[in-house]
KELO-729323 format. One record per residue (C-alpha): residue number from 1; residue in one letter; x, y, z. Coordinates in steps of 0.25 Angstrom, whole numbers. Each point is the difference from the previous one (the first is absolute). Layout:
 num residu     X     Y     Z
 NUM      A     X     Y     Z
...
This chain:
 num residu     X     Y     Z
   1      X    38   -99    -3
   2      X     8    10    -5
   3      X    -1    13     1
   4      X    -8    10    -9
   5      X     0    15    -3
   6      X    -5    13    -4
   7      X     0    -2   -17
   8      X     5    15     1
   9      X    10    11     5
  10      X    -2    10     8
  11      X    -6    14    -5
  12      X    -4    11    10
  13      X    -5     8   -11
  14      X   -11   -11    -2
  15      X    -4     2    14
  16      X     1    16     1
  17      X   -10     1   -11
  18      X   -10   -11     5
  19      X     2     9    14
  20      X    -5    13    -7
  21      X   -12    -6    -5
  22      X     6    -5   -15
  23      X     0   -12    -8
  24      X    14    -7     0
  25      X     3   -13    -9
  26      X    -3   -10    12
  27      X    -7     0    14
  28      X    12     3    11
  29      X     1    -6    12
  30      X     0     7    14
  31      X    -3    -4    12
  32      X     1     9    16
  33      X     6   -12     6
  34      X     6   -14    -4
  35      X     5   -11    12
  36      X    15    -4    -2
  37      X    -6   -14     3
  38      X    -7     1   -15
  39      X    12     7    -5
  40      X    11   -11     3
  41      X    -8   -11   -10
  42      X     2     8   -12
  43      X    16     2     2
  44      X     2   -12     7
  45      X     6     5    13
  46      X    -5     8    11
  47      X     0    14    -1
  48      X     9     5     9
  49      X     8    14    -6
  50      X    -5    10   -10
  51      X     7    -7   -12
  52      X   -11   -12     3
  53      X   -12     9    -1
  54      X     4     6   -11
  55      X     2   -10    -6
  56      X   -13    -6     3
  57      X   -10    13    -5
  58      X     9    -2   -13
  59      X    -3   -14    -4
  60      X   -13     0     7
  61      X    -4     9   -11
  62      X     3    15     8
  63      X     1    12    -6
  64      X     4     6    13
  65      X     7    -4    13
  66      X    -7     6    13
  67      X     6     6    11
  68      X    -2     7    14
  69      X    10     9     9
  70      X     4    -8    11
  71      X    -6     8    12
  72      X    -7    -4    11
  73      X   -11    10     4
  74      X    -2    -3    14
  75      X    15    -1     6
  76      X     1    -2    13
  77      X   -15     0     4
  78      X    -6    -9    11
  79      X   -12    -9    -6
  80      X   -13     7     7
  81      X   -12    -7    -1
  82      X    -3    -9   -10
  83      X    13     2    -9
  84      X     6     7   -10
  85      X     4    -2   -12
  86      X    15     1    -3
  87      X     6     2   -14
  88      X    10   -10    -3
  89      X    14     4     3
  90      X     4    -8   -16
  91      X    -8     0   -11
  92      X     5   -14     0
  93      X    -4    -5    15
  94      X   -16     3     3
  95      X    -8    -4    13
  96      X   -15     0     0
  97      X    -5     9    11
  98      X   -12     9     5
  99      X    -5    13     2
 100      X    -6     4    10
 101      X   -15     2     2
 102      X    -3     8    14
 103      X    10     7     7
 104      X    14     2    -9
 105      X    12     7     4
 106      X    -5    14    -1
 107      X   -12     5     7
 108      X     2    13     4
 109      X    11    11    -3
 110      X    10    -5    10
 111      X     2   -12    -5
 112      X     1     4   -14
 113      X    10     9     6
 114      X     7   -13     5
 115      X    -1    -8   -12
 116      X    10    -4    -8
 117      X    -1     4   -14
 118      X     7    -6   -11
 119      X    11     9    -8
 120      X     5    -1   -13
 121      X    14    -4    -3
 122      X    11    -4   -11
 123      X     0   -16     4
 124      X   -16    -2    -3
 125      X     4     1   -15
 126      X    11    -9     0
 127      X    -9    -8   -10
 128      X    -2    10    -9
 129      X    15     3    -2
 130      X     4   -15    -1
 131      X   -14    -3   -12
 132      X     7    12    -7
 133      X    14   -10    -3
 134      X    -9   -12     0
 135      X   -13     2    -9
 136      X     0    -6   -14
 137      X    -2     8   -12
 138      X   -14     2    -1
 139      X    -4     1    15
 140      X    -3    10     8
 141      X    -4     2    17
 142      X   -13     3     4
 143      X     1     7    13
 144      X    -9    -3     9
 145      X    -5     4    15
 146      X   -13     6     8
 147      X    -9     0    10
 148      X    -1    13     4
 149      X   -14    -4     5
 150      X     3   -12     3
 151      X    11     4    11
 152      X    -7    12     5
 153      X   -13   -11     5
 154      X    10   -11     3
 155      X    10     9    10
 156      X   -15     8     6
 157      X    -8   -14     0
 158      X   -10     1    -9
 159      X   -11     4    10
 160      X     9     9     6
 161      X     2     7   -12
 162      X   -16    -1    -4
 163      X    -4     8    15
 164      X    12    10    -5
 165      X    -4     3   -14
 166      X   -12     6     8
 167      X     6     6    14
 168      X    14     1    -2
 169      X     3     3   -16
 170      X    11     7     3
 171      X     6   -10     5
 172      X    -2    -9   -11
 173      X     3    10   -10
 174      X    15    -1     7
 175      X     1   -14     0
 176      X    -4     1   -15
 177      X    10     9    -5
 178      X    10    -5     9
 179      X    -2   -15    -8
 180      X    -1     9   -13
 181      X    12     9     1
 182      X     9   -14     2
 183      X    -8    -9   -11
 184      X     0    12   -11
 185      X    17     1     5
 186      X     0   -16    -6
 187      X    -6     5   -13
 188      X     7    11     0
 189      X    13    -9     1
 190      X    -5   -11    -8
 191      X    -1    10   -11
 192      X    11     5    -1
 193      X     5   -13    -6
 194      X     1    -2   -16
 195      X    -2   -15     1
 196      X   -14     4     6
 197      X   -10    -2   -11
 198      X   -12     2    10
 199      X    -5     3    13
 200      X   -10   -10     7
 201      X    -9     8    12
 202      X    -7   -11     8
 203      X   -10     6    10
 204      X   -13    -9     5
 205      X   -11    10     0
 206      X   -12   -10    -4
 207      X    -6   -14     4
 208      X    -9    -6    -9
 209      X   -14     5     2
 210      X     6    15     2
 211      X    10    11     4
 212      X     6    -4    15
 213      X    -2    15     3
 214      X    -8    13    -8
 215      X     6     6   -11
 216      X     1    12     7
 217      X     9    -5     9
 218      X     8    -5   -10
 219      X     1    14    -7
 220      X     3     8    12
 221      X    12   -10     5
 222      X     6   -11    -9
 223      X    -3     3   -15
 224      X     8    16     1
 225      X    12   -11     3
 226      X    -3    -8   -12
 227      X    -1    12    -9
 228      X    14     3     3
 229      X     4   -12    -4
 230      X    -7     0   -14
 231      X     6    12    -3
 232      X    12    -5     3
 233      X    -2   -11   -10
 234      X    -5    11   -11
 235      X    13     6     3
 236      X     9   -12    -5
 237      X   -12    -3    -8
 238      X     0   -15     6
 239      X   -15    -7     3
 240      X    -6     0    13
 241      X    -5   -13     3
 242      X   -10    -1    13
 243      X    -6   -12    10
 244      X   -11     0     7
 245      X    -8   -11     2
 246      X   -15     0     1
 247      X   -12     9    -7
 248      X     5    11    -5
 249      X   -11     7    -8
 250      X    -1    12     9
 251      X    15     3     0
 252      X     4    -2   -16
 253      X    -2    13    -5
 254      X     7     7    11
 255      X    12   -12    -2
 256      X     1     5   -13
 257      X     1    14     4
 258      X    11    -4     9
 259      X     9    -5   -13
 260      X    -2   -15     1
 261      X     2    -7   -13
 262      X    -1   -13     4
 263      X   -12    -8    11
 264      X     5   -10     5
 265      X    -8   -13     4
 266      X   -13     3    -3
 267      X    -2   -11    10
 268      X   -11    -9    -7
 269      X   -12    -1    13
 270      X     0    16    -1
 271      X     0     5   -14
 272      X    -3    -7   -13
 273      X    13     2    -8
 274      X    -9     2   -13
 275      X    -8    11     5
 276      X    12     8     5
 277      X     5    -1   -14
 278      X   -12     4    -7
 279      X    -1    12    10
 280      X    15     4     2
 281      X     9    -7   -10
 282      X     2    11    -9
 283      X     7    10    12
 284      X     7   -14    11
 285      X     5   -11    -4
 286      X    -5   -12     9
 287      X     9   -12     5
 288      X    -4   -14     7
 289      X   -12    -6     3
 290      X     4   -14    -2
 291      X    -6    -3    14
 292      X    10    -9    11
 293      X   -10    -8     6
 294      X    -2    -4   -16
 295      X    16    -1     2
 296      X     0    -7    12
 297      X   -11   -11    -1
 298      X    -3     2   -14
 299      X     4   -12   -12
 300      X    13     5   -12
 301      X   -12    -3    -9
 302      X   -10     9     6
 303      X    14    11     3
 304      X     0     0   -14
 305      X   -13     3    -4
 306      X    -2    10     9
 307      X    14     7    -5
 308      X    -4    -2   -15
 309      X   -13     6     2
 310      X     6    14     7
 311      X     9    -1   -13
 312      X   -11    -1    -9
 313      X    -9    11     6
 314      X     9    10     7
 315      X    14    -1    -5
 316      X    -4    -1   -17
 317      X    -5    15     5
 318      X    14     5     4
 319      X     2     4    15
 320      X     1   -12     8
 321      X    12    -8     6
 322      X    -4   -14     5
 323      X     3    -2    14
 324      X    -8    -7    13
 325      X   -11     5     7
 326      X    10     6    11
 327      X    13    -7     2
 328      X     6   -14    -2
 329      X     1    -7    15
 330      X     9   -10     3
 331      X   -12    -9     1
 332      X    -3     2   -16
 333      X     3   -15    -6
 334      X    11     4   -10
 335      X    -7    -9   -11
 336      X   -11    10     2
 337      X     9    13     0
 338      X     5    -7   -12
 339      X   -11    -2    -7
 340      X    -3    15     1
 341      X    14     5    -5
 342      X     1   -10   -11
 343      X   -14     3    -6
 344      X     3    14    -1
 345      X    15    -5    -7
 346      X   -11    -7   -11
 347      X   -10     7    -2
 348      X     3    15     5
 349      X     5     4   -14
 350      X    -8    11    -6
């Protein structure tokens, strides 16, 4: 069967507007994260250099291509108990792992002493410099990285880290702006960069009946971080795009107050999509919510229906990118990821 692409080119101008909340001509696209396995099919090769996924966001139907600093934030670190999670030394090359849930890497202020923290360097942006000579007219990068939190649990364990929030603070508070310092360096960095049309902060801080911890333990620890980064966003006057998983009820004001334009996935079995527009569509943008289990084990038809139903009652409004419920796993049938992309292609004009 041959092959079939976006019926249109790409315009980052479209996207920035539906990111701050406006009404474009058409629903964009935009997802967190998108397998190379469902990637190849739609250029018929495997994707194996940057020229390959660019090429693949634009005739997929991307306004944008994504892309991370190549770092690893936990050089050098024996695996303690439980694992931990590794960044991807390439954008290009991931490996599943797992964080650790008792006793991390750092349990008291020797070992953090120990530890080997991550630095920022020249090399992680190699991406960056090379999408600047390579990007079509049109496009633009979102820049992505985070997990402040994320990191700060995982390297502690996350009951570790639970005991310390209460009898050792300071110790946490360290290990938070250690993380922080280095992640806010990479958006610092990825700003810098003219092809950067966005910057996509990804932080877990929710499952999907509630917050993973208070809200004031977000405030006095991760969200001053996130603050720096949005300002950095209203200084080059870029969106601010956020992901977290979960219910997020408790945490939207103060999100918005951080200077996030942009909710990313308003995962489907923690917040009606609907109700987050009518309450918060006029100030964020929402994007997602096409559910991957519907992804996974779902039929085209009912892909579509679902996709023209987010279309009909969120994206007529304005302020909404169509994208999965979280990701697109290699274990997505294509026909299905398909399915989704190519409804949005016919009827996300507005």
């Amino acid at each position: 069967m041959a092959l079939t692409f976006a019926p249109y080119t790409p315009d980052f101008n479209r996207l920035a507007k539906t990111l701050r909340a406006g009404k474009a001509e058409r629903v964009p696209l935009l997802e967190l994260g998108i397998d190379e396995s469902i990637m190849g099919p739609f250029i018929g090769r495997p994707i194996t250099n940057l020229q390959d996924k660019i090429d693949f966001y634009r005739l997929a139907g991307y306004d944008y291509i994504k892309l991370q600093p190549l770092i690893n934030m936990n050089p050098g670190a024996a695996v303690p108990e439980g694992g931990v999670r590794q960044s991807a030394a390439s954008e290009l090359d991931r490996a599943r792992t797992w964080g650790s849930e008792g006793k991390g890497a750092i349990t008291n202020w020797e070992e953090f002493e120990r530890f080997q923290f991550a630095v920022v360097a020249d090399e992680q942006f190699r991406l960056f410099e090379e999408a600047a000579n390579r990007l079509p007219p049109g496009m633009k990068v979102i820049g992505q990285y985070g997990d402040i939190f994320t990191f700060t649990w995982e390297f502690m364990g996350f009951e570790t880290f639970s005991f310390a929030l209460m009898m050792n603070p300071d110790l946490v508070a360290a290990v938070f702006d250690k993380i922080g310092a280095t992640i806010y360096g990479l958006f610092e960095r990825m700003a810098q960069f003219e092809t950067v049309g966005a910057l996509f902060y990804s932080d877990d801080i929710a499952f999907f009946s509630g917050l993973l911890i208070s809200p004031d333990t977000l405030h006095t620890y991760l969200f001053p971080w996130m603050k720096k980064i949005g300002d950095l966003c209203r200084q080059r006057n870029i969106p601010m795009i956020y992901h977290s998983d979960g219910k997020l009820w408790d945490a939207m004001e103060a999100l918005i107050g951080l200077g996030v334009n942009a909710l990313h996935p308003i995962e489907p079995k923690a917040m009606e999509i609907r109700e987050v527009k009518a309450r918060y569509g006029d100030r964020l943008a929402l994007v997602g919510n096409v559910d991957v289990d519907l992804l996974v084990r779902g039929t085209p038809e009912e892909i579509r229906a679902t996709v023209k139903s987010l279309i009909e009652d969120v994206g007529r409004l304005g302020g909404y990118c169509l994208g999965s419920g979280n990701s697109v796993p290699n274990y997505v049938p294509v026909a299905n990821y398909r399915a989704m992309v190519e409804t949005a292609w016919e009827y996300g004009a507005l």
